[in-house]
gemmi code that builds the backbone of each chain (N, CA, C; Angstrom):
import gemmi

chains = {
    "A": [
        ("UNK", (123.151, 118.124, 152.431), (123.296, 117.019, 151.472), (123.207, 115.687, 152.217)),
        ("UNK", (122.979, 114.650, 151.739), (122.354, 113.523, 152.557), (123.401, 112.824, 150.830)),
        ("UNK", (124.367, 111.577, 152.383), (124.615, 110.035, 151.762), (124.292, 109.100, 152.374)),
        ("UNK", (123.999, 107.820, 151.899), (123.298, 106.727, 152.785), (124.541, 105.507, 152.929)),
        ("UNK", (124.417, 105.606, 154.219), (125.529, 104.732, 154.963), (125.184, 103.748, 155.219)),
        ("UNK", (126.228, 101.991, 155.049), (125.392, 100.742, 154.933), (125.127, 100.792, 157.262)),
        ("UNK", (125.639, 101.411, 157.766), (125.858, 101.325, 159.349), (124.515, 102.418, 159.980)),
        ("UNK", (124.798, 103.621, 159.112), (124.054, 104.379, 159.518), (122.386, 104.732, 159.025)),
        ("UNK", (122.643, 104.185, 157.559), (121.449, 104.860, 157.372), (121.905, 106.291, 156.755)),
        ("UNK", (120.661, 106.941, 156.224), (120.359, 108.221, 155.756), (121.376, 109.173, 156.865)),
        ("UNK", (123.005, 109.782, 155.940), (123.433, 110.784, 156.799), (123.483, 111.946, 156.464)),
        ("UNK", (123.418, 113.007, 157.258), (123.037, 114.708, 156.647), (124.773, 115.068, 156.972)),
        ("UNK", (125.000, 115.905, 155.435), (126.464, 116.570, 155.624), (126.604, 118.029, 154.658)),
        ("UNK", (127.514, 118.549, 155.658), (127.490, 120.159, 154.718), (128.959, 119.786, 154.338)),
        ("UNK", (129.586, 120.461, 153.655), (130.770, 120.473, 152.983), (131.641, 120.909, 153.982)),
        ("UNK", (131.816, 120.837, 155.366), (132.544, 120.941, 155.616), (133.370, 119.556, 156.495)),
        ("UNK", (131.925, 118.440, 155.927), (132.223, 116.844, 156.197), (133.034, 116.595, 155.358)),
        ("UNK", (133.449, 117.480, 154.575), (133.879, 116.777, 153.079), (135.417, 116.429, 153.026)),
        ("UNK", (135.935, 115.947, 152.707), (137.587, 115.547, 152.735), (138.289, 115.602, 151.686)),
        ("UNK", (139.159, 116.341, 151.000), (139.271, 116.418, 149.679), (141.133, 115.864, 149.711)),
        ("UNK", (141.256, 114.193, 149.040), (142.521, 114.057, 148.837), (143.060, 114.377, 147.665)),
        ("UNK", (144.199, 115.199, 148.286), (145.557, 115.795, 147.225), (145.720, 114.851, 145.985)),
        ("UNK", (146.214, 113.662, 146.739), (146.172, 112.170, 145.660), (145.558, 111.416, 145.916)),
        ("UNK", (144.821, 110.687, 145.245), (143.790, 109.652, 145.305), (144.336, 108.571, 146.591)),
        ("UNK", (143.922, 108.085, 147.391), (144.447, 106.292, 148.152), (144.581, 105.661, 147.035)),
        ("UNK", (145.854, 105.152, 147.641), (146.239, 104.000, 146.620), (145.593, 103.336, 146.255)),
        ("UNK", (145.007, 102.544, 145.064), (144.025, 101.968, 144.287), (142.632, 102.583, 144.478)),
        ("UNK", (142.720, 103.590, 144.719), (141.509, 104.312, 144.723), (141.544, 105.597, 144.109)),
        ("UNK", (142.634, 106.111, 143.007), (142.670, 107.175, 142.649), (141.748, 107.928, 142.222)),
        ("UNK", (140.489, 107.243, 141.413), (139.593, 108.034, 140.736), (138.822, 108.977, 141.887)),
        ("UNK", (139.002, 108.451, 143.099), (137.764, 108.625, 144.200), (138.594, 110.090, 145.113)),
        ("UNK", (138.755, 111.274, 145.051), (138.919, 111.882, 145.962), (138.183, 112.468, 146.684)),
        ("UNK", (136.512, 112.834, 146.616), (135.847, 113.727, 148.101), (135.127, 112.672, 148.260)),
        ("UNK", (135.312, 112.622, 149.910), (134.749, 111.800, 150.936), (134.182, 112.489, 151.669)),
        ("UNK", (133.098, 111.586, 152.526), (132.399, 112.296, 153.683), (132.752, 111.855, 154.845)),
        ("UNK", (133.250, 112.608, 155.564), (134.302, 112.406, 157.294), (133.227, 111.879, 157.803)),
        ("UNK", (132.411, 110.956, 157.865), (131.256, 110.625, 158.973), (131.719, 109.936, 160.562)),
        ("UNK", (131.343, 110.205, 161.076), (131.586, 110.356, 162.702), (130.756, 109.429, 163.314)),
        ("UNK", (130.904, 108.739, 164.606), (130.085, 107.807, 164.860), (129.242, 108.298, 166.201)),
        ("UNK", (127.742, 108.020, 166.107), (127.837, 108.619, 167.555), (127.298, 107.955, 168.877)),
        ("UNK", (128.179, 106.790, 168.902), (128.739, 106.024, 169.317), (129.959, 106.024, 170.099)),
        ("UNK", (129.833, 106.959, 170.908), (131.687, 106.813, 171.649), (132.380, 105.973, 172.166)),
        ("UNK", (131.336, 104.810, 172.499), (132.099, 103.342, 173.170), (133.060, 102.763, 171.368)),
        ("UNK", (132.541, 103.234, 170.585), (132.051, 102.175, 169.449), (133.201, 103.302, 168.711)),
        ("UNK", (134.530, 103.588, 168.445), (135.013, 104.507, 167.425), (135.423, 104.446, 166.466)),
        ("UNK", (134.696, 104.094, 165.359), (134.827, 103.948, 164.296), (134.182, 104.263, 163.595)),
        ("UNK", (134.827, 105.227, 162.290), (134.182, 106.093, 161.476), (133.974, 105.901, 159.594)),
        ("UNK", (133.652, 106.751, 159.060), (133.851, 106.163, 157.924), (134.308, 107.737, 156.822)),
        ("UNK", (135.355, 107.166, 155.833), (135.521, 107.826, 154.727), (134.594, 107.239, 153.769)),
        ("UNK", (133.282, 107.969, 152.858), (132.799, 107.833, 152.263), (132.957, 108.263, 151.202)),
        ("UNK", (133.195, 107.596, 149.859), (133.411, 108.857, 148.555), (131.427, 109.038, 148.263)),
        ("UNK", (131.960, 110.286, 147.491), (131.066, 111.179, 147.300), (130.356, 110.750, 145.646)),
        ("UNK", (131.432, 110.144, 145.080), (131.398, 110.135, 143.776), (130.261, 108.447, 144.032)),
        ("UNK", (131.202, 107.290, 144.497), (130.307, 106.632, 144.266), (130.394, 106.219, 146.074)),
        ("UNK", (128.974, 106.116, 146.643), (128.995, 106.067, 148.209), (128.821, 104.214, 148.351)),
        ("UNK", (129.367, 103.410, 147.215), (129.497, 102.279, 147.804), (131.282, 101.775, 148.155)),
        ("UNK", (132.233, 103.160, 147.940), (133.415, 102.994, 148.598), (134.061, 103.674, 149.605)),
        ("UNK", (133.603, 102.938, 150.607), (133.925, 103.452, 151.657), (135.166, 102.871, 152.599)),
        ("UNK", (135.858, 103.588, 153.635), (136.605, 102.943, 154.603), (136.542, 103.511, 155.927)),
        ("UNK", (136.799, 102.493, 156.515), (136.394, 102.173, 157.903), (137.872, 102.667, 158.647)),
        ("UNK", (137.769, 103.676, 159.262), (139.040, 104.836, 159.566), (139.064, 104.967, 161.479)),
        ("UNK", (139.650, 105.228, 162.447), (139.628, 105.309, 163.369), (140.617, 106.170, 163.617)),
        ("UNK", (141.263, 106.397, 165.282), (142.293, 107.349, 165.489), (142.917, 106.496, 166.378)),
        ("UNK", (144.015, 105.977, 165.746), (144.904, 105.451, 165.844), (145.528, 105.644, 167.388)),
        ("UNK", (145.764, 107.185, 167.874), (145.987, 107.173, 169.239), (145.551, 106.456, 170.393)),
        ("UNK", (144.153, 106.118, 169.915), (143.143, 105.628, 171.156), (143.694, 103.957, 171.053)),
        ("UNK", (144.074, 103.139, 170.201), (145.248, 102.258, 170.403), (146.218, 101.899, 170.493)),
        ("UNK", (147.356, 103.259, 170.224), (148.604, 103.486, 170.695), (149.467, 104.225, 170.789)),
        ("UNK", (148.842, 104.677, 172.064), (149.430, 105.895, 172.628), (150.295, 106.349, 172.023)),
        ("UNK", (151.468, 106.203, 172.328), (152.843, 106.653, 171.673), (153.245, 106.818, 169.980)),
        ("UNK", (152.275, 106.611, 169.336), (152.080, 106.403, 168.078), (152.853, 107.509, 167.281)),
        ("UNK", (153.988, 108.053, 167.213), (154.571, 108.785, 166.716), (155.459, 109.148, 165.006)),
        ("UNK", (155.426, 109.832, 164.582), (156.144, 109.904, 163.449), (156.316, 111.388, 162.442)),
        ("UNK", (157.425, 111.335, 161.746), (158.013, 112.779, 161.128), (156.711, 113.033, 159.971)),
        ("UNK", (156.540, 113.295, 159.855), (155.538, 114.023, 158.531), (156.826, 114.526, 157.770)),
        ("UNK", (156.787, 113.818, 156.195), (157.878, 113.935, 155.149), (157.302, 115.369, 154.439)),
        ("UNK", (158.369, 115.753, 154.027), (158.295, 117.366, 153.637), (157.320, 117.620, 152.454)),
        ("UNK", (157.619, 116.463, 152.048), (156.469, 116.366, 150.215), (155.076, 117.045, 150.809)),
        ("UNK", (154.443, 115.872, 152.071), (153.682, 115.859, 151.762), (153.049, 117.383, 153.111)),
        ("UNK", (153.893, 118.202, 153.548), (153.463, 119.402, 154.332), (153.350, 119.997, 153.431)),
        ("UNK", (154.155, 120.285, 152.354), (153.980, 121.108, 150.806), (152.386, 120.742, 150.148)),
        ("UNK", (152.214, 119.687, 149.608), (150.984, 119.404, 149.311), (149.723, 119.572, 150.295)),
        ("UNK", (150.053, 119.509, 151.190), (148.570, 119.566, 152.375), (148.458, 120.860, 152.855)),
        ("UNK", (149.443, 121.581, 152.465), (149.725, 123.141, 152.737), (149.771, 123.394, 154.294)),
        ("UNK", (150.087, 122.697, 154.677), (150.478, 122.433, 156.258), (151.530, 123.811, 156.806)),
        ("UNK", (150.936, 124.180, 157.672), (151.427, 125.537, 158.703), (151.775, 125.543, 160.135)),
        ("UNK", (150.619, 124.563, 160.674), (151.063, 124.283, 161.970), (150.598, 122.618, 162.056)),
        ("UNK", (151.267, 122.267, 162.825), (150.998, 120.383, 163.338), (149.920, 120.585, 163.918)),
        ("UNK", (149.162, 121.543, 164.586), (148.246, 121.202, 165.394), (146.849, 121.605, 164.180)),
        ("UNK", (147.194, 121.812, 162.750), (145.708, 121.893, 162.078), (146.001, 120.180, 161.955)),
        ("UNK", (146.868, 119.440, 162.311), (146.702, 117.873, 161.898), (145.537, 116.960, 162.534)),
        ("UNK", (144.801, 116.087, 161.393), (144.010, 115.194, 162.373), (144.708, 113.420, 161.597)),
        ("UNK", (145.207, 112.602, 162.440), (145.318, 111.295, 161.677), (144.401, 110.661, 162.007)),
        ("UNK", (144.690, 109.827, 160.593), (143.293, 108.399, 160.616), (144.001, 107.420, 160.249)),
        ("UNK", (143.706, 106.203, 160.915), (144.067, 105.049, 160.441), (143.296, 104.394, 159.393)),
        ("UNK", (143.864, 103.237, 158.834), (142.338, 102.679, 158.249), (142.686, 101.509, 158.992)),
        ("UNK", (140.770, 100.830, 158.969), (140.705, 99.617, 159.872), (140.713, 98.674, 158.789)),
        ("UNK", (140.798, 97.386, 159.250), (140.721, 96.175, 158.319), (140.135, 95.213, 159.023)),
        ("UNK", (139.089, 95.161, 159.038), (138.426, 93.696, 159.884), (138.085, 92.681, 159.125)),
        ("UNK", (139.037, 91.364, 159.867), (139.091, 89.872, 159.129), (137.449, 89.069, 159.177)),
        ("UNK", (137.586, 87.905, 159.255), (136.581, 87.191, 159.125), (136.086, 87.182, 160.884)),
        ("UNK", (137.372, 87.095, 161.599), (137.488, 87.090, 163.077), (137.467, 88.472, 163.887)),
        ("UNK", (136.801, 89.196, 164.009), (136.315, 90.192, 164.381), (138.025, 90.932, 165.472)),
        ("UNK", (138.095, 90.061, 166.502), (139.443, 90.159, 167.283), (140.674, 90.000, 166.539)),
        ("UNK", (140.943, 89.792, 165.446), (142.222, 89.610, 164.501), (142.042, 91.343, 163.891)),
        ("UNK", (141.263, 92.452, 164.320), (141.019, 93.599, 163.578), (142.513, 94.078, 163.494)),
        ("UNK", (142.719, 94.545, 162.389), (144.101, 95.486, 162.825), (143.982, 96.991, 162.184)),
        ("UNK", (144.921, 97.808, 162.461), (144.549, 99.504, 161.926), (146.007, 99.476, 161.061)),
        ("UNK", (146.073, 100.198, 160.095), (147.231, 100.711, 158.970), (148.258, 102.009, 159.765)),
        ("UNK", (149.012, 101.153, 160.299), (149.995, 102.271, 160.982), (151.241, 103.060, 160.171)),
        ("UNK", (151.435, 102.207, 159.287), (152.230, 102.454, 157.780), (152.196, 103.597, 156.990)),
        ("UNK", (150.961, 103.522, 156.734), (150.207, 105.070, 156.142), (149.145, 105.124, 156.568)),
        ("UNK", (149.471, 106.124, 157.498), (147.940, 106.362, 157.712), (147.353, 107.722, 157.396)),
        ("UNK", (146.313, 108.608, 157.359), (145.475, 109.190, 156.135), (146.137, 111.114, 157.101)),
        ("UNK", (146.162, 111.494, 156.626), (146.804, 112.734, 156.988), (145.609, 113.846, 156.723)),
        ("UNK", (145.005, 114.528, 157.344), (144.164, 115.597, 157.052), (144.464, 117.070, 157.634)),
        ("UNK", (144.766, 117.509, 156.419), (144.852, 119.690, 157.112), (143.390, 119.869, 157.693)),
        ("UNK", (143.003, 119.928, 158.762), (141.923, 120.637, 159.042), (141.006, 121.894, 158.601)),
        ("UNK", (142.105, 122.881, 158.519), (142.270, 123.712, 158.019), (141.285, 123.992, 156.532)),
        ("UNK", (141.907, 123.185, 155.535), (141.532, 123.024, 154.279), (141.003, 121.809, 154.235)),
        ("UNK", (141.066, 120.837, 154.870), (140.108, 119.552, 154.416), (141.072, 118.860, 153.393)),
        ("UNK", (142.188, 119.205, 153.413), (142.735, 118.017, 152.778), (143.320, 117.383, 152.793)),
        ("UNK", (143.428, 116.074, 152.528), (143.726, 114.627, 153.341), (144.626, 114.446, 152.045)),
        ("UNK", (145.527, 112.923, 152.645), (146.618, 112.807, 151.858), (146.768, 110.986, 152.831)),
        ("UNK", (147.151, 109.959, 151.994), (147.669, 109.038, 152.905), (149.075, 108.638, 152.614)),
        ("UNK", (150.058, 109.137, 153.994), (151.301, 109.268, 153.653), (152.036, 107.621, 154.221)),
        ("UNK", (152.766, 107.327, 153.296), (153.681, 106.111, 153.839), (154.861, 106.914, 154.833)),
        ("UNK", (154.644, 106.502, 156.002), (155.952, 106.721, 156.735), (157.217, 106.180, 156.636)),
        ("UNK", (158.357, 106.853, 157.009), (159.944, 106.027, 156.764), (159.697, 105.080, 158.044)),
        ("UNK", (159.061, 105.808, 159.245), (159.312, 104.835, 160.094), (158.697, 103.513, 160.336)),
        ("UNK", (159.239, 102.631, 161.522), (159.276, 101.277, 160.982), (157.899, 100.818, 161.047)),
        ("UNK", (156.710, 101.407, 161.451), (155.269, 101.008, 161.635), (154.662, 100.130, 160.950)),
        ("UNK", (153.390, 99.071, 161.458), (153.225, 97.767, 160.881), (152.160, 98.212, 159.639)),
        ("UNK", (151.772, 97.754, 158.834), (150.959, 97.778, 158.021), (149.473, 97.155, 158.806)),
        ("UNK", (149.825, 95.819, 159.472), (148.650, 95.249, 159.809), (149.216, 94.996, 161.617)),
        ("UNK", (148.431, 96.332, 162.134), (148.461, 96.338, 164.011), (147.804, 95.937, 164.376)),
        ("UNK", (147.558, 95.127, 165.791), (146.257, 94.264, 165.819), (145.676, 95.389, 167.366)),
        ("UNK", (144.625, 95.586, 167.051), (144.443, 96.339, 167.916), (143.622, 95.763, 169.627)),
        ("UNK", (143.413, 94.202, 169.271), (142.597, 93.779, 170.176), (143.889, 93.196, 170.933)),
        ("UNK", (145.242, 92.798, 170.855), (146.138, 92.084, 171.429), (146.871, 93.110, 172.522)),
        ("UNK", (146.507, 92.227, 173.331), (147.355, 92.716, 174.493), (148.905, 93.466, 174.276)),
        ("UNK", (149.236, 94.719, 174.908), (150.585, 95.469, 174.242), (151.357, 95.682, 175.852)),
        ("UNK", (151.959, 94.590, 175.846), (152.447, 94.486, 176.737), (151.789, 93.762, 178.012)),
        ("UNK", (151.624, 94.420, 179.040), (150.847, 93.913, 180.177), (148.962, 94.487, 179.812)),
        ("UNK", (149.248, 95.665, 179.700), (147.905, 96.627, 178.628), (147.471, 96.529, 177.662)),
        ("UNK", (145.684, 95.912, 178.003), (145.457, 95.684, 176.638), (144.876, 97.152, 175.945)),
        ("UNK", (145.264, 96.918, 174.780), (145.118, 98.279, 173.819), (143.662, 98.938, 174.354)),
        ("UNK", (142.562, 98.167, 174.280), (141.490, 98.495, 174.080), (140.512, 98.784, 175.211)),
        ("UNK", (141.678, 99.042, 176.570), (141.137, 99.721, 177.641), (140.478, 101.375, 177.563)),
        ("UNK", (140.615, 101.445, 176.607), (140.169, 103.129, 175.950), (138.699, 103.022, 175.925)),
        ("UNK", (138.509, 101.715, 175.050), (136.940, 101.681, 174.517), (135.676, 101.329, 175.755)),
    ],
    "B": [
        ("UNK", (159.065, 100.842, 128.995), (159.938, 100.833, 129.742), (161.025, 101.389, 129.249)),
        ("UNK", (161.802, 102.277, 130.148), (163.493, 102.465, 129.033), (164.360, 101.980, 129.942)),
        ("UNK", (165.007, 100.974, 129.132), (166.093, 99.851, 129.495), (167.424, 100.420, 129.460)),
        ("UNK", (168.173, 101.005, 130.131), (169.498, 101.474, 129.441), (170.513, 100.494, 130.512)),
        ("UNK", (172.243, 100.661, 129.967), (173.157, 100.230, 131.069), (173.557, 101.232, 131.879)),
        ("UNK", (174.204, 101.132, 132.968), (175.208, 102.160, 133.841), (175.814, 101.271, 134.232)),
        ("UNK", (177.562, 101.823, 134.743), (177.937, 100.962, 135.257), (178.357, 101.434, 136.851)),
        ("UNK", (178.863, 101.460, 137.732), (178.700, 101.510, 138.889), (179.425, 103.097, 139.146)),
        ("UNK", (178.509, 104.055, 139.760), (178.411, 105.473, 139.879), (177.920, 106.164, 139.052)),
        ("UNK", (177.405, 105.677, 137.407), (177.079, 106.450, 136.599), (175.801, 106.880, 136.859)),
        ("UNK", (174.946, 107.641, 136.460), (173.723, 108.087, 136.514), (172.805, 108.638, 135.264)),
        ("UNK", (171.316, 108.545, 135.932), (170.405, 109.258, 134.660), (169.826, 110.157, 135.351)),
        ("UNK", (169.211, 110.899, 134.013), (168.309, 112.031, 134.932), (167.311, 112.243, 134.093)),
        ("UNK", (166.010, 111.823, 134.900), (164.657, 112.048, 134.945), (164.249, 113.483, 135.047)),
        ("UNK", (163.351, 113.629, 133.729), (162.802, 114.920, 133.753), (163.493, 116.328, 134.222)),
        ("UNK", (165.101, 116.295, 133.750), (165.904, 117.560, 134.224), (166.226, 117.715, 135.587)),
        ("UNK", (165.076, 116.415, 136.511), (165.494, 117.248, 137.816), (165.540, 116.158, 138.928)),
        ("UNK", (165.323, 114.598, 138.693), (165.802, 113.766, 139.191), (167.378, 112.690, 138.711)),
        ("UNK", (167.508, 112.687, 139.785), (168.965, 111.988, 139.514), (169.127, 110.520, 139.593)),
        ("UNK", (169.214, 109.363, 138.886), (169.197, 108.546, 139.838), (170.648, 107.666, 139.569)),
        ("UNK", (171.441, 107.643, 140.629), (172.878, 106.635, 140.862), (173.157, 105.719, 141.190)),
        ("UNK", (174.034, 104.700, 140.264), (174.203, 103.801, 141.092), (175.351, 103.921, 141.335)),
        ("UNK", (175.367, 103.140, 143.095), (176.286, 103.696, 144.001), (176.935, 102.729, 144.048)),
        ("UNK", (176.141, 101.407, 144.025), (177.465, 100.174, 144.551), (176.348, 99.122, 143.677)),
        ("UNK", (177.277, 98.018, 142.978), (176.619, 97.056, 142.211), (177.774, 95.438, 143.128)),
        ("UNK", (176.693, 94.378, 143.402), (177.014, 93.788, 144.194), (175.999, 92.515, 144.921)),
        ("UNK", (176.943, 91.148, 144.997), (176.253, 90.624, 145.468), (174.642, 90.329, 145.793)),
        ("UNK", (173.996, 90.498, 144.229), (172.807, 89.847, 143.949), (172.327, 91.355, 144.121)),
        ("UNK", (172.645, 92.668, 144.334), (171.458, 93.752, 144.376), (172.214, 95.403, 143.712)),
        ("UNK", (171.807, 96.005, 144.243), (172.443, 97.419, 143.529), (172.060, 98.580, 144.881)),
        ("UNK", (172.936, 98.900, 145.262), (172.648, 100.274, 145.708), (172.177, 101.338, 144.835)),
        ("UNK", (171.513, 101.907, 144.953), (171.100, 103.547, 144.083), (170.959, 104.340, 144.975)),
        ("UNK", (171.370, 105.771, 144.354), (171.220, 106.704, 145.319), (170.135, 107.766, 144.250)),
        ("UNK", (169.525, 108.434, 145.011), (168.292, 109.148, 143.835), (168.474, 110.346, 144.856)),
        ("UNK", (168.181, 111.843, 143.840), (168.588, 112.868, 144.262), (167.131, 113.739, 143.642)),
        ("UNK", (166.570, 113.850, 143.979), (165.095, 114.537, 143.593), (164.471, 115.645, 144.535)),
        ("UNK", (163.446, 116.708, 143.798), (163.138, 117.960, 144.617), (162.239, 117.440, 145.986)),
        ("UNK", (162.342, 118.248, 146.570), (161.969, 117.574, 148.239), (160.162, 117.585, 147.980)),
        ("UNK", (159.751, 117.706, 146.776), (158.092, 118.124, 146.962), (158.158, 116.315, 146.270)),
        ("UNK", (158.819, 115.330, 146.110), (158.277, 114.014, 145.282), (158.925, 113.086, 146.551)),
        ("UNK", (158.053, 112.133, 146.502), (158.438, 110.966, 147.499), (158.883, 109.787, 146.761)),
        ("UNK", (159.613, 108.945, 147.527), (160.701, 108.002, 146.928), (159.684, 106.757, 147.846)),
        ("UNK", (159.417, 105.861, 147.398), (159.725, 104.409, 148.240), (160.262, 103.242, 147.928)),
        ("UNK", (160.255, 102.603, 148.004), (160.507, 101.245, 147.195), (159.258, 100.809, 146.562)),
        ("UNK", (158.941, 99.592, 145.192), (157.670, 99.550, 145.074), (156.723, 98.507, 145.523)),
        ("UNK", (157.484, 97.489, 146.209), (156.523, 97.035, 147.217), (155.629, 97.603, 148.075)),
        ("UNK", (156.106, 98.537, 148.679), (155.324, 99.342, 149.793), (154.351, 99.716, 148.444)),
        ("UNK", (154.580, 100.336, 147.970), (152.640, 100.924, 147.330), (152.266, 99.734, 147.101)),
        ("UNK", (152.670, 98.567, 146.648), (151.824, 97.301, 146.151), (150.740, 97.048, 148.010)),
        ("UNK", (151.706, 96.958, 148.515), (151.586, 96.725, 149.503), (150.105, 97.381, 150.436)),
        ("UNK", (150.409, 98.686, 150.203), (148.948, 99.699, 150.933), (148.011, 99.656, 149.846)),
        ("UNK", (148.199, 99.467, 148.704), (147.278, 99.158, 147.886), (146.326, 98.116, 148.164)),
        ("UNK", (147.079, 96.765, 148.810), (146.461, 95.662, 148.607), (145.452, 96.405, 150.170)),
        ("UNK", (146.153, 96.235, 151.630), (145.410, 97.011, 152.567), (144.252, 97.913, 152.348)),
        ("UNK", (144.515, 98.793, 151.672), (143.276, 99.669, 151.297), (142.087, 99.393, 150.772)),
        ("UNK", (142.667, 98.113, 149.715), (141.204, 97.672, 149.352), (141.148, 96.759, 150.297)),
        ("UNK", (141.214, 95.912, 151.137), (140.955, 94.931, 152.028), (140.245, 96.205, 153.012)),
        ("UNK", (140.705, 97.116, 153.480), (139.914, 98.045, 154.588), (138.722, 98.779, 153.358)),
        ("UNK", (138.342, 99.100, 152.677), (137.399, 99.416, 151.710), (136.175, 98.062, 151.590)),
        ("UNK", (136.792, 97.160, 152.054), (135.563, 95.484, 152.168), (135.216, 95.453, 153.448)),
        ("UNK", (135.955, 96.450, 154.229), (136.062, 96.059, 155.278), (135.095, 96.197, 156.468)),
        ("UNK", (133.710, 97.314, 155.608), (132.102, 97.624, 156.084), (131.521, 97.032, 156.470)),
        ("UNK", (131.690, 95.479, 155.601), (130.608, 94.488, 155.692), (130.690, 93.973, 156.707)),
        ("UNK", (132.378, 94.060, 157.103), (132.279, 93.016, 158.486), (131.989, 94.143, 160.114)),
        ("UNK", (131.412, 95.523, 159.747), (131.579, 96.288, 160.935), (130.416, 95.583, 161.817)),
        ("UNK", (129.243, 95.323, 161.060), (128.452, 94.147, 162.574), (129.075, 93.416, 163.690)),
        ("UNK", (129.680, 92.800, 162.552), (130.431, 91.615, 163.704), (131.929, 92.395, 164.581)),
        ("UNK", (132.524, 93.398, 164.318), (133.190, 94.317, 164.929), (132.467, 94.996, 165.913)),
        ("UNK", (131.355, 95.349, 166.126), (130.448, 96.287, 167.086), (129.862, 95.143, 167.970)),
        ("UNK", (129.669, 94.038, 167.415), (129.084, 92.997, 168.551), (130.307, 92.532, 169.379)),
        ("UNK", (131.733, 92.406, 168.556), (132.845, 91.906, 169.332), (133.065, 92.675, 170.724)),
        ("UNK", (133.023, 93.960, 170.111), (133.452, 95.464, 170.973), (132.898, 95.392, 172.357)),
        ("UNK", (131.209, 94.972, 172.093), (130.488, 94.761, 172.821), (130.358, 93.867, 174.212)),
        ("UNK", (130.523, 92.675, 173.725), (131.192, 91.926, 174.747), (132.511, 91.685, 174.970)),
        ("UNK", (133.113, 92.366, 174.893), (134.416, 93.042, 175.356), (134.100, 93.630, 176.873)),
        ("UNK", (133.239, 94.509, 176.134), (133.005, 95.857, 177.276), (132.003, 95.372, 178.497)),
        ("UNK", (131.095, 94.009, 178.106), (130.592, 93.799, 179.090), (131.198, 92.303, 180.036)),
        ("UNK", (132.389, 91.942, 179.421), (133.483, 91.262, 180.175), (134.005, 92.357, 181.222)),
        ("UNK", (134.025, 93.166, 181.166), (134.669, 93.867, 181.920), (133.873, 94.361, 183.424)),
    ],
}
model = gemmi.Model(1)
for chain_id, residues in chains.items():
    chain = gemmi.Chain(chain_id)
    for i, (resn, *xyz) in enumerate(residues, 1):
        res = gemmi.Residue()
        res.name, res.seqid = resn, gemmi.SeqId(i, " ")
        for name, pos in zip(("N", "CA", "C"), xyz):
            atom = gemmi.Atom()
            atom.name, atom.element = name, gemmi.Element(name[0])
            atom.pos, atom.b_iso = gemmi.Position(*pos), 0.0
            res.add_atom(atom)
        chain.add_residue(res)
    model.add_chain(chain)
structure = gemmi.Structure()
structure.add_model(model)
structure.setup_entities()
């Protein structure tokens, strides 16, 4: 199956690109299968959730680890029930990105960020209890280390 | 909306199987305590206003991936 990406161009995907959320993203309920597209680009990591339904809503998703390390948090019981979750290690997280007018002001959604069973392909974006920012800046120096010695 | 009173500890219950209490009434706010099956999540409702607004701001947020991949770029060749 082929969707056309405004970055990529013409992309080829079998259903097992496919991402199917439990509950819609917030203000995005109508939209649940997306296409996991991957970049292949490894300096460059940033990916995209594409819906399937209409492919002009998309988001711009990354892995959150590769800007902070320690990035930790409980997965609330609701949502292991709904994702049918068995082991932590079928887990993959995604952040979503948000890029301003200022390219270096980028920040990632550490708040909720997008929860996927591997397993089954199904994604969920959970608000955490813990205290994580909504808007992380990922280009600012974190401490003496800047985040983006990864890339 | 259903508007009712309680007065401080009394409670309602949602759909047979949520509880919700108030625990302490006070100084401009209300404690509640809510007692619900572990499969429903509680937040406050800012927070969804809140990732709502984020989500669609990261959903606009395509247009600007040019200028994100050129930033990246000379980043990497500062280095």
């Amino acid at each position: 199956m082929m969707i056309k990406n405004d970055f990529l161009g013409e992309v080829e995907y079998t259903q097992d690109d496919v991402v199917t959320f439990v509950e819609g993203i917030l203000g995005f309920e109508d939209y649940t299968e997306y296409v996991y597209i991957t970049n292949p680009d490894p300096a460059f990591p940033f990916e995209w959730l594409q819906s399937i339904k209409s492919p002009e809503v998309s988001f711009i998703v990354t892995n959150p680890f590769l800007f902070v390390s320690d990035y930790d948090f409980d997965l609330p019981d609701p949502v292991i029930e709904k994702l049918g979750i068995s082991d932590i290690k079928d887990l993959a997280v995604l952040s979503m990105v948000v890029i301003p007018d200022d390219p270096k002001d980028t920040t990632i959604n550490l708040k909720s960020p997008v929860v996927v069973n591997r397993t089954n392909r199904q994604a969920k974006q959970v608000i955490l209890d813990e205290d994580y920012a909504l808007k992380h800046k990922i280009f600012e120096k974190e401490g003496s280390k800047e985040n983006v010695d990864s890339l | 909306m259903l508007i009712l009173s309680r007065k401080k500890h009394e409670s309602i219950i949602i759909d047979g199987q949520i509880e919700v209490q108030i625990v302490d009434i006070g100084d401009g706010r209300v404690r509640i305590g809510v007692n619900a099956p572990k499969n429903m999540e509680i937040h406050r409702k800012e927070i969804y206003e809140k990732i709502n607004e984020e989500n669609t701001m990261a959903a606009q947020s395509k247009q600007a991936l040019k200028s994100l991949e050129a930033f990246v770029k000379v980043k990497k060749d500062e280095k």
